[in-house]
N, CA, C and O atoms as CSV, one atom per row, in Angstrom:
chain,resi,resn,atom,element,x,y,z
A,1,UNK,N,N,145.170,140.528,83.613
A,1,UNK,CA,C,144.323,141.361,84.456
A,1,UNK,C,C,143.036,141.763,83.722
A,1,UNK,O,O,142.200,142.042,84.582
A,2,UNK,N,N,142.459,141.930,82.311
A,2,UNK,CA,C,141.965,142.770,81.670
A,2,UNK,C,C,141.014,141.827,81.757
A,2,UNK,O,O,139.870,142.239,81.949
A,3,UNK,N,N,141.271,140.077,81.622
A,3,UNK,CA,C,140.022,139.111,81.768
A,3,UNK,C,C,139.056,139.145,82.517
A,3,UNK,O,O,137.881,138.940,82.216
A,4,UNK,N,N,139.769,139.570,84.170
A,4,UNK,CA,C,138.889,139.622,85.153
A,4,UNK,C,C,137.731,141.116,85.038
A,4,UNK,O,O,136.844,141.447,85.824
A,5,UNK,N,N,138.064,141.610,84.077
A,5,UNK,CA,C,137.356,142.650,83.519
A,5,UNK,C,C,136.338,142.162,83.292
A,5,UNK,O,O,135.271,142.529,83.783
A,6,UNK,N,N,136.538,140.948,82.252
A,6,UNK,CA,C,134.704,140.537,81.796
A,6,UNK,C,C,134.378,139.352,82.067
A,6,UNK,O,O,133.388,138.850,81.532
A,7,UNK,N,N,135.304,138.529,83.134
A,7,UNK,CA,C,135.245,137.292,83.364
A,7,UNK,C,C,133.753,137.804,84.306
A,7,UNK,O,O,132.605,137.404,84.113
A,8,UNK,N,N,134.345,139.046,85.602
A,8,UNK,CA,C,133.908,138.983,86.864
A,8,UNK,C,C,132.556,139.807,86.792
A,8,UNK,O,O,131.909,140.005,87.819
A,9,UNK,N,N,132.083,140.352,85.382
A,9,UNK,CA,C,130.855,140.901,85.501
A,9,UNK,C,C,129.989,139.741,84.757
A,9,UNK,O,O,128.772,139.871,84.891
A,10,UNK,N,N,130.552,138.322,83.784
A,10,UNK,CA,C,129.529,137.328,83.380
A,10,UNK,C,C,129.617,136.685,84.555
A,10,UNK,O,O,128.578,136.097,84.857
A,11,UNK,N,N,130.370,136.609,85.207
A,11,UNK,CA,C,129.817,135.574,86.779
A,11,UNK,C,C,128.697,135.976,87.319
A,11,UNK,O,O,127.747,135.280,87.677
A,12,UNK,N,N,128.886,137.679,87.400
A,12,UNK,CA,C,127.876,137.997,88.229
A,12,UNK,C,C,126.489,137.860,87.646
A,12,UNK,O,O,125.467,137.340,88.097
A,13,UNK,N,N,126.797,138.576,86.334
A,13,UNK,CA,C,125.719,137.986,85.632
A,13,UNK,C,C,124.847,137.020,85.485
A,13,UNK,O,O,123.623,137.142,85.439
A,14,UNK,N,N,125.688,135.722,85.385
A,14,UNK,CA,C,125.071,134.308,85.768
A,14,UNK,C,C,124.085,134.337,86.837
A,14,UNK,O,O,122.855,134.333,86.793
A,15,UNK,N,N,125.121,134.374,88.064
A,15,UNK,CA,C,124.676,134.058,89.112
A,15,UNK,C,C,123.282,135.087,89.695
A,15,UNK,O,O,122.374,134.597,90.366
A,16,UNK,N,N,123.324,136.479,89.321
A,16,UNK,CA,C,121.812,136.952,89.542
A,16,UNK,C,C,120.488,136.479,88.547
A,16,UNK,O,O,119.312,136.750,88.789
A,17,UNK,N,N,121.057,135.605,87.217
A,17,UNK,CA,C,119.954,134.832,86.501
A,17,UNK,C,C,119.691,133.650,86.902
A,17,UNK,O,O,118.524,133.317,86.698
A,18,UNK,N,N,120.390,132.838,87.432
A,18,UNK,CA,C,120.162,131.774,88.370
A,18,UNK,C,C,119.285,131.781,89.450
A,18,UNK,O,O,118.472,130.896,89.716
A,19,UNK,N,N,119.482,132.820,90.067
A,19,UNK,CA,C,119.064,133.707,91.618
A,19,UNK,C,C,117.559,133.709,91.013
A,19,UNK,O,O,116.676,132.972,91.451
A,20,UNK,N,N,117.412,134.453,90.154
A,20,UNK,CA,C,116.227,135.155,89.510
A,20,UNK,C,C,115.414,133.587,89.031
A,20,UNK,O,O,114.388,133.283,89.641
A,21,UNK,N,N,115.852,132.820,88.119
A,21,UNK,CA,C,115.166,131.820,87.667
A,21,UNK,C,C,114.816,130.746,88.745
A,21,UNK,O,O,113.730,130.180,88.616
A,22,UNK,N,N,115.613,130.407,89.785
A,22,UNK,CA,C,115.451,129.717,90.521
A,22,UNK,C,C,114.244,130.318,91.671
A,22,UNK,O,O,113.345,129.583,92.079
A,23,UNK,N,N,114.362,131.475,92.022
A,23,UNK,CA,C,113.433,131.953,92.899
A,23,UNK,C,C,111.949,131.776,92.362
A,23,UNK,O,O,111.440,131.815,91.242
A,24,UNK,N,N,111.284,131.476,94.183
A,24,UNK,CA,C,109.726,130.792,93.595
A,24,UNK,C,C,109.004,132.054,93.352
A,24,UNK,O,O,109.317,133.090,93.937
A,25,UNK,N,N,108.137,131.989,92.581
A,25,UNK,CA,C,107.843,133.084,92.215
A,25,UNK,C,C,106.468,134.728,93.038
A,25,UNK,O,O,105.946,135.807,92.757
A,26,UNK,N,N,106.583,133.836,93.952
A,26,UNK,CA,C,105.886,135.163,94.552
A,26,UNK,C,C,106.834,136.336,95.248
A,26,UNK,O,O,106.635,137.513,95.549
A,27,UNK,N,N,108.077,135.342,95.366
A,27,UNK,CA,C,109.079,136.046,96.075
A,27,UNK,C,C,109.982,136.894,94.471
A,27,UNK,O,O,109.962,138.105,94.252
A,28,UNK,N,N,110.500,136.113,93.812
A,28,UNK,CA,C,110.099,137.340,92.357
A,28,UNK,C,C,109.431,138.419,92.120
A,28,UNK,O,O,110.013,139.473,91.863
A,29,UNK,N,N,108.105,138.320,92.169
A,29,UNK,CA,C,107.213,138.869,92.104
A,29,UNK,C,C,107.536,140.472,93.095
A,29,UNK,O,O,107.608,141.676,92.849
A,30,UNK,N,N,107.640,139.695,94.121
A,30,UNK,CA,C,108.126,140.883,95.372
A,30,UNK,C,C,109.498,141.087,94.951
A,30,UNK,O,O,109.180,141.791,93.993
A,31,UNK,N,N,110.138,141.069,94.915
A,31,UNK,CA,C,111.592,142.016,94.487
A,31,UNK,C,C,111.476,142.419,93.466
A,31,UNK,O,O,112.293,143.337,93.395
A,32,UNK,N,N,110.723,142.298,92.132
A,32,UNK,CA,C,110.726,142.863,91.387
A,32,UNK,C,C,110.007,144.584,91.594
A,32,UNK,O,O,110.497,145.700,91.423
A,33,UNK,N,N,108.689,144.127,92.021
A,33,UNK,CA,C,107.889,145.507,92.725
A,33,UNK,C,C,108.602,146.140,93.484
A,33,UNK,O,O,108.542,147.366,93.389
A,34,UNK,N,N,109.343,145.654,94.303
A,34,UNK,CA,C,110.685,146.734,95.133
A,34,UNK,C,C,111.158,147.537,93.991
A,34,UNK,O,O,110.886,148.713,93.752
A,35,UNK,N,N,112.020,146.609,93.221
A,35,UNK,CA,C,112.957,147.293,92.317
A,35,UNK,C,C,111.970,148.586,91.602
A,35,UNK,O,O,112.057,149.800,91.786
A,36,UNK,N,N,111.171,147.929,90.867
A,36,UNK,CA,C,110.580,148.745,90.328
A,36,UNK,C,C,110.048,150.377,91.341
A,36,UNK,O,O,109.960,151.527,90.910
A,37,UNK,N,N,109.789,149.863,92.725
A,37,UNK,CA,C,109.453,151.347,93.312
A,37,UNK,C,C,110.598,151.803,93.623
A,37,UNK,O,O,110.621,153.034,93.627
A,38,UNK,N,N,111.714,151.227,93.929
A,38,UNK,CA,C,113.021,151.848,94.391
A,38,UNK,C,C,113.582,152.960,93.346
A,38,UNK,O,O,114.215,153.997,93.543
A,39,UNK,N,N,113.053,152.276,92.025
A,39,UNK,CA,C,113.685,152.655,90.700
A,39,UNK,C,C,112.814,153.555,89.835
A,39,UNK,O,O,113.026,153.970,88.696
A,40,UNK,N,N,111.850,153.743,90.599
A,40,UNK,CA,C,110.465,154.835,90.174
A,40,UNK,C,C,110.933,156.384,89.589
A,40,UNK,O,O,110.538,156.872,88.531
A,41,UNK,N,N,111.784,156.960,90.462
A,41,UNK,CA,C,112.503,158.387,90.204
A,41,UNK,C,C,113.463,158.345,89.407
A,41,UNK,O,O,113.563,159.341,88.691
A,42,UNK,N,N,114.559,157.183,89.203
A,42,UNK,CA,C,115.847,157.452,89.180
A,42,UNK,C,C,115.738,157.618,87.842
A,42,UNK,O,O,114.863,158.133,87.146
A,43,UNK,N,N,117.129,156.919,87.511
A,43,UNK,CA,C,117.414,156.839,85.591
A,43,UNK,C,C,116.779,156.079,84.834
A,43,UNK,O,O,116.470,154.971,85.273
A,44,UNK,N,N,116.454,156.403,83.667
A,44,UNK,CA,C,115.282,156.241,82.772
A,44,UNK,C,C,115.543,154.457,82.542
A,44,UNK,O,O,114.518,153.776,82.519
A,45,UNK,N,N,116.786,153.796,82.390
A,45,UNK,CA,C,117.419,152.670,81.783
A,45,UNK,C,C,116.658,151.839,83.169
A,45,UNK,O,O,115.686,151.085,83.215
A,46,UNK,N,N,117.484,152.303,84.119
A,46,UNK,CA,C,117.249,151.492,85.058
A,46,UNK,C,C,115.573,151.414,85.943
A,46,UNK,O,O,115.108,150.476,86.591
A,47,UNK,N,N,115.111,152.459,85.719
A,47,UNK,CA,C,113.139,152.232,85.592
A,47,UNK,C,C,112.873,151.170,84.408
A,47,UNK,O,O,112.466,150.020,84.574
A,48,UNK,N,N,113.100,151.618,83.518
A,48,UNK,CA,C,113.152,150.697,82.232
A,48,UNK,C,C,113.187,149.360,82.886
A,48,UNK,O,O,112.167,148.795,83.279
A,49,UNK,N,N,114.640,148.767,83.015
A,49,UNK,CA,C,114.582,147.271,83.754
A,49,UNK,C,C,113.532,146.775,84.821
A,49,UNK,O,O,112.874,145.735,84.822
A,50,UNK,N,N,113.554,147.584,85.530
A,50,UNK,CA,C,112.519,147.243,86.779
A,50,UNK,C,C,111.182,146.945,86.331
A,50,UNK,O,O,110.362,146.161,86.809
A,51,UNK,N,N,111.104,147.722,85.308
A,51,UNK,CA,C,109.397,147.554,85.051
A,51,UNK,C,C,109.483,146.392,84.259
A,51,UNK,O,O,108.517,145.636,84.359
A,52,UNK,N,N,110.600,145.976,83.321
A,52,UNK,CA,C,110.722,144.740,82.804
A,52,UNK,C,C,110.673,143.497,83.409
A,52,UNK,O,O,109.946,142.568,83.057
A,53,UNK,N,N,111.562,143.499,84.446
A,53,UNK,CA,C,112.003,142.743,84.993
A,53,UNK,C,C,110.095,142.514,86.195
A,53,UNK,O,O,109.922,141.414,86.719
A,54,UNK,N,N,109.425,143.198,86.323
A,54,UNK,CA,C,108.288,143.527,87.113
A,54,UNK,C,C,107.178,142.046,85.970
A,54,UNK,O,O,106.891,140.867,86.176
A,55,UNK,N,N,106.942,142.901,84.990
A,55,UNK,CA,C,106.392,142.302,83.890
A,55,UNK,C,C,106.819,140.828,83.469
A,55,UNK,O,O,106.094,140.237,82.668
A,56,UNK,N,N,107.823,140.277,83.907
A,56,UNK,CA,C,108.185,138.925,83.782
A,56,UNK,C,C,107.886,138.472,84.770
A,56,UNK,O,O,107.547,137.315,84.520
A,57,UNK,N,N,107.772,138.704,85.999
A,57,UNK,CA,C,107.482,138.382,87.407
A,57,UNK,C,C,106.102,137.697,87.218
A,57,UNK,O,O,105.613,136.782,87.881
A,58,UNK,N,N,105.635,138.308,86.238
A,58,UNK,CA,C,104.265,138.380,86.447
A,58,UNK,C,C,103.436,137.078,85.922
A,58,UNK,O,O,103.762,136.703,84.795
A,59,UNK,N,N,102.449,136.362,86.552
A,59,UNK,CA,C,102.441,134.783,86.158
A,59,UNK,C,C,101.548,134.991,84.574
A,59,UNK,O,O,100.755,135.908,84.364
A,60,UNK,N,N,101.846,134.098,83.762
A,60,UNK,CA,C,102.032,134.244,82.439
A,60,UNK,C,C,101.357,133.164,81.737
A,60,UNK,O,O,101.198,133.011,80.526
A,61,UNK,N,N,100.848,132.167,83.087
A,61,UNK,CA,C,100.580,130.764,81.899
A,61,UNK,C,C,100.364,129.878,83.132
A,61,UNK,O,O,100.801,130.011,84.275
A,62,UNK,N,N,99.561,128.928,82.588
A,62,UNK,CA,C,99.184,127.767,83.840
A,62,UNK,C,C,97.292,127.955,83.958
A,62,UNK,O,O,96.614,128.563,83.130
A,63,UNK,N,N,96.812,127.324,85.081
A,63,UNK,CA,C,95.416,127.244,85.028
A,63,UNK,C,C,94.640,128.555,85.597
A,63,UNK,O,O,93.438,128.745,85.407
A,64,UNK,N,N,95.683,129.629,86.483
A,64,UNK,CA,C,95.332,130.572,86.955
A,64,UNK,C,C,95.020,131.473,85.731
A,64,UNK,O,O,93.932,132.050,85.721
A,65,UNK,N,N,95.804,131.627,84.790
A,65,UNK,CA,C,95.040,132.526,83.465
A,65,UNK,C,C,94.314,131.879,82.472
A,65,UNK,O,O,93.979,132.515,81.473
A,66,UNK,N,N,94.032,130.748,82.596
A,66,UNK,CA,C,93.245,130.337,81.356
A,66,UNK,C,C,91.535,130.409,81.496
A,66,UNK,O,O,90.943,129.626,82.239
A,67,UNK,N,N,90.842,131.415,80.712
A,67,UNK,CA,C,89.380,131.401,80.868
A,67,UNK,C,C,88.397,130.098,81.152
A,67,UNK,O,O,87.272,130.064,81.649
A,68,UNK,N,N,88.979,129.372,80.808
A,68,UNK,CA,C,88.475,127.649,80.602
A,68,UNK,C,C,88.492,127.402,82.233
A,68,UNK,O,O,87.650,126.638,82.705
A,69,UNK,N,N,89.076,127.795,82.757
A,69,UNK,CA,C,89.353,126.980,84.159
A,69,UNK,C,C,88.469,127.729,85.505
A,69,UNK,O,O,88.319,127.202,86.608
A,70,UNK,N,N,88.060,128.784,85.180
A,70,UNK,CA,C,86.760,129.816,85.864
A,70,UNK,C,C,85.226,129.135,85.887
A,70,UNK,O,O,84.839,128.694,84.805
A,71,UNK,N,N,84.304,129.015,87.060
A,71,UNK,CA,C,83.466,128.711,86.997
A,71,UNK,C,C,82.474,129.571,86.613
A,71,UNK,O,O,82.452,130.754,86.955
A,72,UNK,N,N,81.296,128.819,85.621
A,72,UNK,CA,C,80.385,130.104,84.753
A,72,UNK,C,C,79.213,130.277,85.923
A,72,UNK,O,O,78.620,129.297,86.374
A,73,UNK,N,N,78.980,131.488,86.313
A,73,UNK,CA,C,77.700,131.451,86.989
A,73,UNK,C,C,76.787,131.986,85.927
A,73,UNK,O,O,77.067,132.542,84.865
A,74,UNK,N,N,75.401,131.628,86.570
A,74,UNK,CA,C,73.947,132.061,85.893
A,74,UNK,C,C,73.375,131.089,85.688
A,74,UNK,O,O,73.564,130.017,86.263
A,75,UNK,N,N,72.420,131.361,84.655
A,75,UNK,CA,C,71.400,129.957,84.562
A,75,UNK,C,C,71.395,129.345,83.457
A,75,UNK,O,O,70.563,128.549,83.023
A,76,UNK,N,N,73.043,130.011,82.657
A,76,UNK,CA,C,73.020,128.674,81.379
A,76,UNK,C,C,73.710,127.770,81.868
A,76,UNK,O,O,74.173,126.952,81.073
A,77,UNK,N,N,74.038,127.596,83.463
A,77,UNK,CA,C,74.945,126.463,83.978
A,77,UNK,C,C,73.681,125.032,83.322
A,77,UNK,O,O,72.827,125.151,82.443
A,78,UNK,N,N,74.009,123.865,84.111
A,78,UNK,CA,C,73.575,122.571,82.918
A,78,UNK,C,C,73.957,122.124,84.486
A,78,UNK,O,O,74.985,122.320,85.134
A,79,UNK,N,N,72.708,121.443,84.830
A,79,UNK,CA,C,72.544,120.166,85.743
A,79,UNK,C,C,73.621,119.139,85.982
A,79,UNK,O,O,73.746,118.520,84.926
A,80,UNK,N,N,74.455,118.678,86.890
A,80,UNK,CA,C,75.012,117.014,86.340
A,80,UNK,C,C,73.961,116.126,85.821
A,80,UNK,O,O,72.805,116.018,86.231
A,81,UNK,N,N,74.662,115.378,84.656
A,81,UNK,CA,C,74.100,114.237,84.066
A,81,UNK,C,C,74.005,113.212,85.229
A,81,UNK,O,O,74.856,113.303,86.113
A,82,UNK,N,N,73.060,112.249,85.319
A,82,UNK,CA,C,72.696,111.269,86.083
A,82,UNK,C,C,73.094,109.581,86.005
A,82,UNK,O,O,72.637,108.800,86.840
């Protein structure tokens, strides 16, 4: 009996990191901001997570954050070559 003690909280475990990794991420994004406002008042641990769990949501890498990938305006732009 005592297994299903810690068998049945790493299942669950798993399966909400699965949930979590597999989900596309705007929809992440949005449950995390839930959590985090749901979890705004309550206990300090569980604000704690939310805002963690908020902060990972958050896109981290790819062409949307890289300065390189922004177009420069003004007039040190440069003609196309011909």
């Amino acid at each position: 009996m005592w297994q299903w003690l810690v068998i049945a909280p790493l299942v669950a475990a798993s399966a909400a990191y699965a949930a979590w990794a597999l989900m596309p991420a705007p929809t992440r994004l949005r449950f995390a901001r839930w959590l985090a406002h749901r979890a705004a008042g309550g206990p300090a641990p569980l604000a704690g997570l939310a805002a963690r769990l908020e902060r990972a949501a958050l896109p981290s890498g790819g062409c949307d954050s890289c300065p390189a990938s922004r177009v420069a305006t003004g007039a040190d732009r440069k003609p196309p070559a011909r």
